[in-house]
C-alpha positions in Angstrom: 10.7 4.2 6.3 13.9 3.7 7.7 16.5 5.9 9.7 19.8 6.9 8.4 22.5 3.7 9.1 26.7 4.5 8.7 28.1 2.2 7.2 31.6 1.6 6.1 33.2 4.4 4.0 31.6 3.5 0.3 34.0 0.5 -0.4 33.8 -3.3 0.3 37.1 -4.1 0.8 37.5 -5.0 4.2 40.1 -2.5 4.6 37.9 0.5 4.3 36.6 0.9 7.9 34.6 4.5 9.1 36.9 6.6 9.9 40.2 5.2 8.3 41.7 6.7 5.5 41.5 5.7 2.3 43.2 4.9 -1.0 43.9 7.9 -3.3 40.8 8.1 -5.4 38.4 6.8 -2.8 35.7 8.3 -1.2 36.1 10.1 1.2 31.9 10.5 3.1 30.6 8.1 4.7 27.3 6.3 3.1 24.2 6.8 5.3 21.7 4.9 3.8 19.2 1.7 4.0 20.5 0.0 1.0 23.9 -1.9 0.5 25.1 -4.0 -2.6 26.1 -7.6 -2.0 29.8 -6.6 -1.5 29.5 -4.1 1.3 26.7 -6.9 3.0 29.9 -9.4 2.8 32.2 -7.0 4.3 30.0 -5.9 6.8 29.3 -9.7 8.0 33.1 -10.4 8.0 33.3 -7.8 10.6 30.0 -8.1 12.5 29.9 -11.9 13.3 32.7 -12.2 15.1 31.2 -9.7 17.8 29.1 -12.5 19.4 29.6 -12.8 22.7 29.6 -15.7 25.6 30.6 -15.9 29.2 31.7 -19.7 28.1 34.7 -20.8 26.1 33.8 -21.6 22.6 33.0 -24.7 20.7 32.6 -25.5 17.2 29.4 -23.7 15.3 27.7 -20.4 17.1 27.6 -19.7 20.7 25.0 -17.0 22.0 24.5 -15.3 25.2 21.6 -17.2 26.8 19.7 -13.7 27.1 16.2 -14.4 28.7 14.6 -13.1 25.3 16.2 -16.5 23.5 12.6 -18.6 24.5 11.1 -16.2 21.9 12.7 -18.5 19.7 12.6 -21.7 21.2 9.5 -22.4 18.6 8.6 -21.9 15.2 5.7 -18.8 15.5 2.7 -19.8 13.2 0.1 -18.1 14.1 -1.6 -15.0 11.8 -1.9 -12.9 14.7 0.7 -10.1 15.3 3.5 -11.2 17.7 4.5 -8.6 20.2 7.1 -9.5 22.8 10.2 -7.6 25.1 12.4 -9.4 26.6 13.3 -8.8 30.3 16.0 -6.4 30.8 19.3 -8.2 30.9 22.5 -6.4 32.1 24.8 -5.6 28.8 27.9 -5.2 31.5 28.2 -8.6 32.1 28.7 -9.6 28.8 32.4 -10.0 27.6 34.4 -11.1 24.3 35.8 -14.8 23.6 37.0 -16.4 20.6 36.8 -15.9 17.7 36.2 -12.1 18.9 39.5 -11.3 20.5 41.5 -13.6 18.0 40.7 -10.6 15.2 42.2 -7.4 15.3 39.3 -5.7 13.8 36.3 -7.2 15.0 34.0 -4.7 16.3 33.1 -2.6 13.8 29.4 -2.8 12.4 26.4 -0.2 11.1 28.5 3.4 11.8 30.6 1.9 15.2 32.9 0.2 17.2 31.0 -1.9 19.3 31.4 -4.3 22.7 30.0 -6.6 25.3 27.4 -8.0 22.5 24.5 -9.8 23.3 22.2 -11.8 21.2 17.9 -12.8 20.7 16.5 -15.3 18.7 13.1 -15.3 17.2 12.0 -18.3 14.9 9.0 -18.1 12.4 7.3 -20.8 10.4 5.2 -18.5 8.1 6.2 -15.4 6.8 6.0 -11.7 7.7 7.7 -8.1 8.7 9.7 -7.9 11.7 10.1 -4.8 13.5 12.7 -4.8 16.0 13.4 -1.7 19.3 16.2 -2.0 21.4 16.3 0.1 24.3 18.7 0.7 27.4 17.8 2.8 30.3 21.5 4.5 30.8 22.9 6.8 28.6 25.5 5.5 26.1 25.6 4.6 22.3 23.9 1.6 21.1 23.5 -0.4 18.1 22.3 -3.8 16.5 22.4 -6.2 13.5 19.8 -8.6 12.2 20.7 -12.1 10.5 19.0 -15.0 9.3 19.6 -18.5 9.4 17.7 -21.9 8.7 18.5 -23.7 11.9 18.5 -22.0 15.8 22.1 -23.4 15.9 24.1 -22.2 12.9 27.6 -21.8 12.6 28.5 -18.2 12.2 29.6 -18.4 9.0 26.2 -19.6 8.5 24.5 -16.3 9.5 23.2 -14.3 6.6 23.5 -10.7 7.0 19.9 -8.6 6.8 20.4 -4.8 7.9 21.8 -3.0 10.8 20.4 -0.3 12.4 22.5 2.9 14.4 20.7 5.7 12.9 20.4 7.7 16.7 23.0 8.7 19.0 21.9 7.5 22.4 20.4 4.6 24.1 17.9 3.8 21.5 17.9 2.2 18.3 15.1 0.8 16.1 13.3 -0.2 12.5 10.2 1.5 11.9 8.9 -0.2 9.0 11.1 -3.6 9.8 11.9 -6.1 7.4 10.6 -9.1 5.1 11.2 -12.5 6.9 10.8 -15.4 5.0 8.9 -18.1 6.1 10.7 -21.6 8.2 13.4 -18.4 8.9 15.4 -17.8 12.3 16.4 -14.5 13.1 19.4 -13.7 15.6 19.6 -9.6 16.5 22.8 -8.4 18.0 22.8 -5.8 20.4 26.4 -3.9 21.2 27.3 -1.0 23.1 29.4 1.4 21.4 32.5 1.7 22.3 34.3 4.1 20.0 32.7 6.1 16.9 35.6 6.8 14.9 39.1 4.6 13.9 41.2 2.4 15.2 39.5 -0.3 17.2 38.6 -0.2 20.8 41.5 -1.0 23.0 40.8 -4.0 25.6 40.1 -1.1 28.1 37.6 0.9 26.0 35.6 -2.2 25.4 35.6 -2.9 29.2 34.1 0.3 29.9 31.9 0.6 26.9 28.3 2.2 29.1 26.3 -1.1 29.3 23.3 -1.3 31.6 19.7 -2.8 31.7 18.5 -3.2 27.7 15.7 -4.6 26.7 15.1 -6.1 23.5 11.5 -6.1 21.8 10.2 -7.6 18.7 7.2 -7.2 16.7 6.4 -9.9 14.0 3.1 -9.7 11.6 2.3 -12.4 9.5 1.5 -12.1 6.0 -2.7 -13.2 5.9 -3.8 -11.3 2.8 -7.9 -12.4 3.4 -7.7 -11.4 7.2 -8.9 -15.2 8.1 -6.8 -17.2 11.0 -4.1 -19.0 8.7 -1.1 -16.8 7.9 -0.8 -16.8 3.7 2.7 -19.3 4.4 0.0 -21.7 6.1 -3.0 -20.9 4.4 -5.1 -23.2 1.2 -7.0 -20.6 -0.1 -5.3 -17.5 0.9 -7.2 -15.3 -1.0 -10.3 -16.5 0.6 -11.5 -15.1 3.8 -13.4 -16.6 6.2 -11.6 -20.0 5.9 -12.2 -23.2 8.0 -8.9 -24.7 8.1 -7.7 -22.7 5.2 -10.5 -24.5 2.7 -13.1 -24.7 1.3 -16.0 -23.1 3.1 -18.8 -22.3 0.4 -20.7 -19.9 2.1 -17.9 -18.1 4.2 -19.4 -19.1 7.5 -16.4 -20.6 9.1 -17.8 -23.5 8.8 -16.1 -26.1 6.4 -17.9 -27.5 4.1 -16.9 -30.9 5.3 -18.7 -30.1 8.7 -21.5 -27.4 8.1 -24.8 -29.0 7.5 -26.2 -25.8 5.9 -22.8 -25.4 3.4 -25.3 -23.3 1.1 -26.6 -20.6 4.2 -24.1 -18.5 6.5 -24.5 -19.1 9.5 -22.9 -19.6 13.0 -24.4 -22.1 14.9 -21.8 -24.9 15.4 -22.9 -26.9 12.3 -23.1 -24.1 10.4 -26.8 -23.0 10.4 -27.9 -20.1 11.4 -28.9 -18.9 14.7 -30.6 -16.2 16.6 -29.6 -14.1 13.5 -32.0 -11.3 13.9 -30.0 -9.1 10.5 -29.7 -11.5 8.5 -26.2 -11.1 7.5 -25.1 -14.6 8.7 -23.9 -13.8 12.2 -26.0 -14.7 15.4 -25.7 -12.2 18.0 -24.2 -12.2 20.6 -27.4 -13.1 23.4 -27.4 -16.3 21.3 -23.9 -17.8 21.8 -23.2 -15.8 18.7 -20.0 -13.6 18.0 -22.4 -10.4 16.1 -22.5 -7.0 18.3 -25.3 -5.6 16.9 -27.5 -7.8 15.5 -30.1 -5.1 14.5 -27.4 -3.8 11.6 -26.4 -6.1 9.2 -23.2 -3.8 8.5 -22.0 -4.8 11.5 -20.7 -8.0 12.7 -17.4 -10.1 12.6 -15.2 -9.8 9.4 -17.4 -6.5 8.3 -15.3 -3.9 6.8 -13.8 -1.8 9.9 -13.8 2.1 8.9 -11.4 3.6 10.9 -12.1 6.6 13.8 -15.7 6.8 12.5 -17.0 5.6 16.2 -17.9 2.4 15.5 -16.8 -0.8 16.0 -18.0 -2.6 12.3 -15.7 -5.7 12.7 -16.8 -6.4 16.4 -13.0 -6.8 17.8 -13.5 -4.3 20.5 -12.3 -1.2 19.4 -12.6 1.1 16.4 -9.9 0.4 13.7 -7.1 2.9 14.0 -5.9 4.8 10.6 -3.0 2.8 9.3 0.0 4.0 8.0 2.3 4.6 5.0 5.4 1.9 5.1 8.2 3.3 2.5 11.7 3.2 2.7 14.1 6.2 2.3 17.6 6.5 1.3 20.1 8.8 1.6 23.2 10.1 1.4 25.5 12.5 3.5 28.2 14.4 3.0 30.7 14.6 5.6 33.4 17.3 6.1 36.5 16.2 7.7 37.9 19.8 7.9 35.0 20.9 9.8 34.1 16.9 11.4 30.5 17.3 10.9 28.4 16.6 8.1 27.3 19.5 5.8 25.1 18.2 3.5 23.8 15.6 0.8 25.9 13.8 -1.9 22.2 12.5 -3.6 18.6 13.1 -3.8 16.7 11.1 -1.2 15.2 8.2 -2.7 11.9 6.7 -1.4 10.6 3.5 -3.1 7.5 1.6 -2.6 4.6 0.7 -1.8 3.1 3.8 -3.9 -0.3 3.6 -5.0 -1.5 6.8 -7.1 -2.3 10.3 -5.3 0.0 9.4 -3.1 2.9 12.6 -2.3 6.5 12.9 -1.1 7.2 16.2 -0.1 10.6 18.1 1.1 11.2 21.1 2.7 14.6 22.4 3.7 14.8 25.2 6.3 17.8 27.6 7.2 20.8 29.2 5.6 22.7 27.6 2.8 19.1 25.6 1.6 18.7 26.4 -2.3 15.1 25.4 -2.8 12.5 26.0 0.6 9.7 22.9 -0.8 9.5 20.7 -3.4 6.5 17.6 -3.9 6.0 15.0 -6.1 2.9 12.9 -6.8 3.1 9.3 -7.2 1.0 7.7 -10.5 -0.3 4.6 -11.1 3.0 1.9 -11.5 5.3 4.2 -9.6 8.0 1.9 -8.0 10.4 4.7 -6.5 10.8 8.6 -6.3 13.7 11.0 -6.2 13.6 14.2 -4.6 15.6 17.0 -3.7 18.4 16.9 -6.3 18.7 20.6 -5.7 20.6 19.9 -2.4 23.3 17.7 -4.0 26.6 19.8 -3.4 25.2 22.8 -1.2 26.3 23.3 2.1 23.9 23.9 4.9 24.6 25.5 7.9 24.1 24.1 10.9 20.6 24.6 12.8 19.4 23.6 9.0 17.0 21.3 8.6 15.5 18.6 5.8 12.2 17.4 6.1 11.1 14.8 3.8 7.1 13.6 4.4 5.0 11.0 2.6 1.7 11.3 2.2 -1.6 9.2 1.6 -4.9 9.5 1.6 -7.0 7.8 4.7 -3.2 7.0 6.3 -0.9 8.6 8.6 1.6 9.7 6.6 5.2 9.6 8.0 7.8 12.1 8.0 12.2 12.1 8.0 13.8 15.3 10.0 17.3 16.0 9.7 18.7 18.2 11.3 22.5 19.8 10.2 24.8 19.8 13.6 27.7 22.0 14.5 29.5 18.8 15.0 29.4 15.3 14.4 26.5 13.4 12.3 23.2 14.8 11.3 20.6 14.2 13.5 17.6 12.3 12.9 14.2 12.2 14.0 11.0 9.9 12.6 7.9 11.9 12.9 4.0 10.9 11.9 1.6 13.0 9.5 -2.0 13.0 10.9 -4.3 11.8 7.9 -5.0 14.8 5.7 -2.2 16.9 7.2 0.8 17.5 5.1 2.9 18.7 7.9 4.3 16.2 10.9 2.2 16.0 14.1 4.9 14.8 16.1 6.8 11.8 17.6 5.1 8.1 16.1 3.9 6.8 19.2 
């Protein structure tokens, strides 16, 4: 699901910055939203690349701030475990502009804001995956970030290919929660920039001087695609529909043991040349008083690979722990309305949009709250092949009041569901908060942790 992101106001020509007025005939709210057509993508990266910047004069192709974060991308990840890293806090004061920044006269404005004293971190996969990015900063003051992708760890900017952008909070905190698909043999470069000025024209030289920096840190979760759970991500993997592979494949009996080096390719087992050993179950796993990797060899429910149910008090899969509840991952559009009488926004121009993953019985529901709302709850169950739903066409054109609020929640069953609150402001944007469902509730629990 992701957060609401500004972007320009509805138009690609480059022209049509937030908070500048526009042609007669155009629009005249700002689109808040997850999804953008080619042509606003361009005109966003037109505007966006050029905020890179370096405490040394430029050269030909990119130049990034050597953050402390760039060694997560000093090598190609290609591993099928989950890649969690932060970078040490680095000071966003001492970064500055330099060419080609301060040779455009409209170079700071990306994802609902004028930013400054950019700063950049690289992260570079080899198999393919979903990217979550946080950026944090321990001072108050506006931040926000873009993601682009490139096939080399030293592209030319015009090389950069824009991804998303993210500004969807008004403080020192920004993030994805359901990242983004990364391509395999892919290099990602997130910009970070302090806010300088929310509405039109441009920061002056002063303003971006004394745009709040302070400490930020940057952190980046990456997992791999591995669709049969073994230890080769599915970019890397022979047989990845297989689990239990021995260097992707083949391994007959599932062992772990290739058939190439397993003297018993027709039993499971997990003695070293693939026989079995000091397994009491039967279910192809020695134990662990053996040299084996089984838990409890007296069930033969229970040892590695074994289906994991989760919170039940038992650890099936023998990793350690008992397997947490997963959750719901759907993306959700939408679309304010903005008054520039009253400088706040009011409303919705569209019905929220949620698309997939759906599988059937699962539920978007909305609720709207406080005076001006026209409906109080809506729901509507997802079926087998639903791709997207619409909800909450009702609210198209009403005004709401401030204090109103808009909850949207998705639903399924043996997941925590997650939910979207916004709230209607007596000035300024709508806020928005990112809540989580506990499994079988259909109201939000609280903040995801």
């Amino acid at each position: 699901m992701c957060s609401l992101v500004d972007l320009a106001a509805g138009r690609s020509h480059p022209g049509y910055r937030k908070g500048l007025p526009l042609p007669p005939g155009g629009a005249t709210s700002p689109i808040i939203g997850t999804e953008m057509t080619p042509s606003i993508r361009g005109s966003l990266l037109a505007t966006v690349l050029v905020a890179a910047s370096c405490l040394a004069p430029s050269s030909a192709g990119a130049s990034f701030d050597n953050l402390p974060g760039e060694a997560l991308g000093e090598a190609a990840y290609r591993s099928a475990a989950p890649f969690d890293a932060t970078t040490p806090q680095f000071e966003s004061n001492g970064f500055g502009e330099q060419q080609p920044e301060v040779a455009l006269p409209a170079n700071y404005l990306a994802c609902g804001g004028w930013g400054a004293k950019t700063a950049w971190v690289r992260f570079s996969t080899a198999v393919q995956g979903n990217l979550r990015v946080d950026v944090k900063k321990t001072t108050p003051g506006d931040l926000f970030y873009t993601v682009y992708t490139a096939s080399t760890t030293s592209p030319e900017f015009s090389d950069l290919d824009f991804l998303a952008c993210q500004d969807g909070f008004d403080g020192p905190e920004e993030g994805y929660f359901f990242g983004h698909e990364i391509a395999a043999n892919t290099v990602v470069f997130v910009q970070v920039l302090v806010q300088c000025r929310e509405t039109a024209p441009e920061c002056t030289q002063a303003e971006r001087e004394d745009a709040p920096g302070g400490p930020t840190a940057v952190r980046l979760r990456f997992t791999p695609r591995n669709a049969d759970g073994d230890s080769f991500a599915d970019s890397l993997d022979g047989c990845p529909a297989v689990a239990g592979e021995f260097r992707g494949c083949p391994d007959a009996d599932g062992d772990g043991v290739g058939d190439a080096d397993d003297a018993c390719p027709g039993v499971r087992g997990r003695a070293s040349n693939g026989c079995r050993l000091g397994d009491e179950d039967g279910d192809g796993y020695a134990a662990t008083s053996s040299a084996g990797t089984d838990c409890n060899d007296d069930n033969p429910g229970i040892h590695p690979g074994a289906p994991d149910l989760p919170r039940n008090g038992a650890d099936e899969d023998c990793d350690g722990r008992d397997r947490a509840y997963p959750r719901v991952e759907n993306e959700v559009a939408a679309l304010s309305a903005w008054s520039p009488r009253l400088g706040r926004t009011v409303g919705f121009l569209a019905a929220f949009k949620v698309s997939g993953p759906f599988v059937k019985g699962m539920v978007v529901r909305l609720r709207c709250q406080g005076r001006g709302c026209p409906i109080s709850r809506r729901a509507v169950a997802a079926h087998a092949g639903t791709r997207s739903i619409a909800i909450g066409e009702e609210l198209v054109g009403s005004t709401l009041a401030p204090g109103a609020k808009v909850t949207l929640v998705i639903t399924r069953a043996g997941y925590v569901g997650e939910a979207m609150r916004y709230t209607i402001r007596r000035h300024g944007k709508v806020k928005v908060e990112t809540l989580c469902v506990a499994p079988g509730k259909t109201s939000p629990a609280g903040k995801c942790e």
